[in-house]
N, C-alpha and C positions, 0 to 999 in steps of 0.2 A: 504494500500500500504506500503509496507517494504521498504526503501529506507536505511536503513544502508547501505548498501555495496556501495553503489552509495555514502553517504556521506564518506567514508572508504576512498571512492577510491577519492574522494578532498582532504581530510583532510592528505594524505599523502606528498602532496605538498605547501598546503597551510592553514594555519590554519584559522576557522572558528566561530563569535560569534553564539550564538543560534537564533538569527533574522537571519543572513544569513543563515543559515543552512537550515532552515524553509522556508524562501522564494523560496531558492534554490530549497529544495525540491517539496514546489508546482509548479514548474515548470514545472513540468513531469507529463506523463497521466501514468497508470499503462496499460498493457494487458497483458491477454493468450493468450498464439498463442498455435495451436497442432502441431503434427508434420507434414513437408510436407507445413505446411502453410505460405503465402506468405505477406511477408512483405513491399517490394520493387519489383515496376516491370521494366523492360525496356520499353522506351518509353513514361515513367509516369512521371511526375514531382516528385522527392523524399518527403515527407512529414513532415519528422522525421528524426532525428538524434537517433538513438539507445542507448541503454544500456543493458547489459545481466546480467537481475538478476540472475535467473534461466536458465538452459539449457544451449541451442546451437544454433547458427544459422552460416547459410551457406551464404557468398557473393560470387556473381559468373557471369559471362561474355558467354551469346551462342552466339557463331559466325553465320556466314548464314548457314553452312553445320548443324547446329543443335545441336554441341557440345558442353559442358558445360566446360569452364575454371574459375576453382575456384581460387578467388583472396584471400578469406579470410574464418576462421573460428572465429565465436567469441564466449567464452566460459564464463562464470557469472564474472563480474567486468569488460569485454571488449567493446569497444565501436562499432560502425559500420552504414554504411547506405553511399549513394553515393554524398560524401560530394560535389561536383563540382555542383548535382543537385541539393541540400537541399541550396546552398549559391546563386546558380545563378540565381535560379526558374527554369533550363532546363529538359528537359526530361532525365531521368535517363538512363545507357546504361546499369544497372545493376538491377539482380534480389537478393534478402536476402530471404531466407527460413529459417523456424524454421528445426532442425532436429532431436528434442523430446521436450515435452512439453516444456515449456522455459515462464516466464514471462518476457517482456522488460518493461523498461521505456522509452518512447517518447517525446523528446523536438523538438518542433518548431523550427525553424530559427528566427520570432518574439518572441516569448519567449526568446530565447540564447539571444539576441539583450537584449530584456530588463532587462536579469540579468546585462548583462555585462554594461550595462548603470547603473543601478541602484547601483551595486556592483563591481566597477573597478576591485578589486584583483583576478575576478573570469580569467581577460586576462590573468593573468601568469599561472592558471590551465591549462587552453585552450592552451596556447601555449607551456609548457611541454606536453599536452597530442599529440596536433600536429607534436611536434619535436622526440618525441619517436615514433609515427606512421611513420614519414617519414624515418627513425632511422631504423626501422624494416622491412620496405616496401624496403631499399636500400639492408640490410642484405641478405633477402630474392633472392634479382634478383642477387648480386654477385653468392650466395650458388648458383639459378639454373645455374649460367653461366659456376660457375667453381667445383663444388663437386660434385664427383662421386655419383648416383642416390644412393646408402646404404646408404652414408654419409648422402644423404638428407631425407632420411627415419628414419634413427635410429636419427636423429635431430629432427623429426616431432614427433618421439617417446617419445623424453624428454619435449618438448615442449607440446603436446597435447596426455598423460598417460592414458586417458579414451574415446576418440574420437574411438577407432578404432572398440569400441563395439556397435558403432548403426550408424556408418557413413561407406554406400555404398562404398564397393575399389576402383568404378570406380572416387569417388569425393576424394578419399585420394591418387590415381595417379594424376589425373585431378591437384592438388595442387603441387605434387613434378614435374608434367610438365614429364609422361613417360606413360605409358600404363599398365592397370590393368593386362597384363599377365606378364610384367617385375617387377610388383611389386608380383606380387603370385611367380616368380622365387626368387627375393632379400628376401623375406618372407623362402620359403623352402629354402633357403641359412644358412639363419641366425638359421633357427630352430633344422638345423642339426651341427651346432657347438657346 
């Protein structure tokens, strides 16, 4: 199991002896997911807290009419999984999909519990990693409120440079909140300037 990046991605906020580091790491189980494959279901109790070594995964919301509203994309070094089910034990209202091969790292809710028992300092990771999710999650719902649908697309462009080559238009609309033919019109827009 590779956990560099996983430790990268601590050691950027918090500095770490090499016991910590090591415990930390056995915290986490390693998997392959393929593509299409399912990580998180609705109606399941969430299991894991994610990590994207590798790949991609998809977090996403189907309404009763059968349609899928993507809340998130996580790309290697991001985190993901339906944190309200992974903390409360409830049934998840969200599904995570792999969207090409992808290895994660999976931490428990008892395991989190016993780093952060075992190893205080790990709370102030946990709560920069929480306050930039919340940070990003607000950024996001202004953008769809207020930014013209380009605006939201050419920002999804900077933000996610390699997603558009194996993720379906209908989940890269589904995200900017428009419809897969207004995004093939802002697309032949942008291609012809």
């Amino acid at each position: 199991m590779n956990t560099r990046l996983l430790v990268d991605t601590v050691t950027r906020h918090i500095a770490l002896t090499t016991e910590e580091e090591k415990f930390f790491a056995g915290c986490f189980l390693p998997r392959n997911v393929r593509p299409n494959e399912l990580l998180e279901k609705p109606g399941e109790p969430t299991q894991f807290f994610m990590f994207v070594n590798t790949g991609a995964l998809m977090t996403y919301y189907t309404d009763a009419d059968g349609h899928d509203h993507v809340m998130q994309f996580a790309m290697p070094g991001w985190w993901t999984g339906d944190l309200s089910s992974i903390m409360k034990g409830t049934e998840s209202l969200f599904s995570t999909r792999a969207l090409a091969e992808s290895e994660v790292l999976l931490i428990t809710h008892s395991s989190l519990d016993q780093l952060l028992e075992k190893y205080p300092r790990f709370e102030r990771f946990y709560r920069i990693l929480f306050q930039n999710s919340l940070i990003t999650q607000q950024g996001r719902i202004l953008q769809n409120l207020s930014a013209p649908a380009e605006e939201r697309y050419l920002n999804f462009t900077k933000k996610y440079p390699t997603l558009e080559q194996f993720v379906p238009q209908k989940y890269i609309a589904s995200y900017l909140g428009i419809t897969p033919e207004f995004l093939s019109k802002i697309r032949r827009k942008l291609m012809e300037r």
